[in-house]
N, C-alpha and C positions, 0 to 999 in steps of 0.2 A: 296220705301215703301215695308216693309215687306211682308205684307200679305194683303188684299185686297176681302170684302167680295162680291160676286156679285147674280145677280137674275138669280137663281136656275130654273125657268121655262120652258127655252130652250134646259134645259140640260136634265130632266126629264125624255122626251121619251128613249132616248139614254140609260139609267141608266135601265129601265126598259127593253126595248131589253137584255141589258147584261147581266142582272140577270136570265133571259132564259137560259142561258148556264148552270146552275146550276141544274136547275129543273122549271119543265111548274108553273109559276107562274098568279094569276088573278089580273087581274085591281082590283080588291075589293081589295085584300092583298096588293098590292102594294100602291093601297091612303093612308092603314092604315099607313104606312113605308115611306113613301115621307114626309110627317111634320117634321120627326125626321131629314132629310137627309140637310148637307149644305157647301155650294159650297163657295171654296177661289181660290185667283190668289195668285200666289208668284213669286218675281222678280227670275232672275238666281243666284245661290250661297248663296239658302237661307237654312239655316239651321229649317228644321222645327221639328225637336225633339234632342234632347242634349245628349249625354250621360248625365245617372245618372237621368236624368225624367222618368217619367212615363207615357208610349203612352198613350193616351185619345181615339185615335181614328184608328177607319178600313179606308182606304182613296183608293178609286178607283181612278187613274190616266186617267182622261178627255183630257185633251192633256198634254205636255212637258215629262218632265224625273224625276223623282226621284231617289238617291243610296241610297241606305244600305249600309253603313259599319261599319268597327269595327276597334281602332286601337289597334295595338301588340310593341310586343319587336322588331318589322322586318319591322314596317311601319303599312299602313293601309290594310287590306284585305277588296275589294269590295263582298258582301254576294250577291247582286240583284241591277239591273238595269230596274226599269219599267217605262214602257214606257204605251203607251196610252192603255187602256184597261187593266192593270195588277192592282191587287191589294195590296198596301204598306203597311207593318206595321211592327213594333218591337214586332211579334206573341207575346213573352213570356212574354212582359211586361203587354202588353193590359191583357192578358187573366189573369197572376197571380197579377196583380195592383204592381208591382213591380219596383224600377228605372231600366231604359234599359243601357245593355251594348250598345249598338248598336246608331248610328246616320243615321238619314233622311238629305239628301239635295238634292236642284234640281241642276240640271245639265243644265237646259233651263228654260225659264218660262213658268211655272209651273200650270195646274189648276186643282181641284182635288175636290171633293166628297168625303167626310166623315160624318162618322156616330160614335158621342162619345159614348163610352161603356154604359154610364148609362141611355142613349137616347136607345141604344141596345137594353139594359135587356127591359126596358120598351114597347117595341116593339115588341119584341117575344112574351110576354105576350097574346098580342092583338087577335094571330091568330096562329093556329097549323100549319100551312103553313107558316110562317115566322120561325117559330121556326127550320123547316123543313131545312128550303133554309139555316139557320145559319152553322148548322151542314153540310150541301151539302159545303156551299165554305168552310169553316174549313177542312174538310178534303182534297177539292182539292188541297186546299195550300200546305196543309203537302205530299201530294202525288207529286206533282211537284216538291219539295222540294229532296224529297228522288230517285225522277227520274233522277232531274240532278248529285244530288251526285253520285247515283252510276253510270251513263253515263260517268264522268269523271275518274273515278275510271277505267275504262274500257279502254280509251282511250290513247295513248302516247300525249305527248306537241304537236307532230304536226298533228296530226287526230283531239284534241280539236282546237286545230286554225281557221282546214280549214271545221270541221262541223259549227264552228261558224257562221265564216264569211261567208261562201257560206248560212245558213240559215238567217242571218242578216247580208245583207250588208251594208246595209244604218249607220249603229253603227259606221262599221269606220269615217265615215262622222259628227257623233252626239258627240262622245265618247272622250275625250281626250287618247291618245296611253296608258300613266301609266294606266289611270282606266279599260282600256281593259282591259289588261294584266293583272290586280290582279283580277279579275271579272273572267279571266280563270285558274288564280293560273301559269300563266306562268311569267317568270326573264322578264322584260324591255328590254334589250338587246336582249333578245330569242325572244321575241317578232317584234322587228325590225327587222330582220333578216329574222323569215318567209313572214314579210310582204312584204320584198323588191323581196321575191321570189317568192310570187303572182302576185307581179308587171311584175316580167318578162315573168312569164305564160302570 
């Protein structure tokens, strides 16, 4: 099965912790924002946005994996791999209602919290304080976004390797080796090669 809708209730508190990260949010704001909010499972290798659609939704990753990516003249380039606690989307489609160049798929299965854009608007409305938190995660996105670019900008192929894996080790374990690899912008081959050198560290 595709997709698979489940009771959102369990999940609740958790959503509402995370959204703390953002900025001090109140149980009132939050009731107003929980109606709008809803919870799907997805098998492994589900495509859950297409090139060429148009994201509907902001989706927090509850447990499994989701990619972003994109493909080119060179193959596919992985843009983001979130894992539990990251939030997924094809930013520029959502925000400008435009089809996305970009693809969603999971990588595990899959369970995820989403909120559709027009559940969104309606929601901000509600409360200066939702409006608030919108603009808070908005911009951390695009700030982590611009942190790792220029981080690897910074880095040679094998300082990006071994910051990776030494802060996420578990990925080698989760990650198929090709989707590493384009996820650091490193060649396949390069890739094997550091790793077999970590092996022997």
């Amino acid at each position: 099965m595709r997709e698979r809708k489940l009771d959102i209730k369990s999940y609740l508190e958790h959503v509402f912790v995370y959204l703390q990260r953002f900025m001090e949010l109140s149980r009132h704001d939050f009731d107003l924002l929980s109606p709008y909010l809803e919870l799907c499972a997805y098998d492994k290798k589900t495509v859950i946005l297409h090139q060429g659609e148009v994201d509907d939704s902001l989706s927090i990753v509850m447990k499994g994996m989701v990619r972003k990516y994109i493909t080119t003249k060179k193959g596919e380039c992985t843009l983001q791999l979130a894992t539990e606690g990251h939030i997924v989307q094809s930013e520029i489609s959502f925000h400008t209602r435009t089809p996305s160049d970009l693809i969603l798929e999971t990588l595990e299965p899959t369970v995820l919290i989403s909120l559709r854009y027009d559940n969104m608007q309606e929601a901000l409305q509600k409360s200066i304080a939702l409006e608030r938190l919108g603009r808070a995660m908005v911009t951390q996105m695009f700030m982590k976004k611009d942190i790792r670019y220029y981080e690897q900008l910074q880095m040679t192929t094998r300082e990006r390797f071994l910051a990776y894996v030494t802060n996420h080790p578990h990925m080698l374990q989760r990650v198929p080796q090709k989707i590493l690899a384009s996820y650091l912008n490193i060649k396949p081959e390069t890739f094997s090669r550091l790793k077999h050198l970590l092996r022997k560290k």
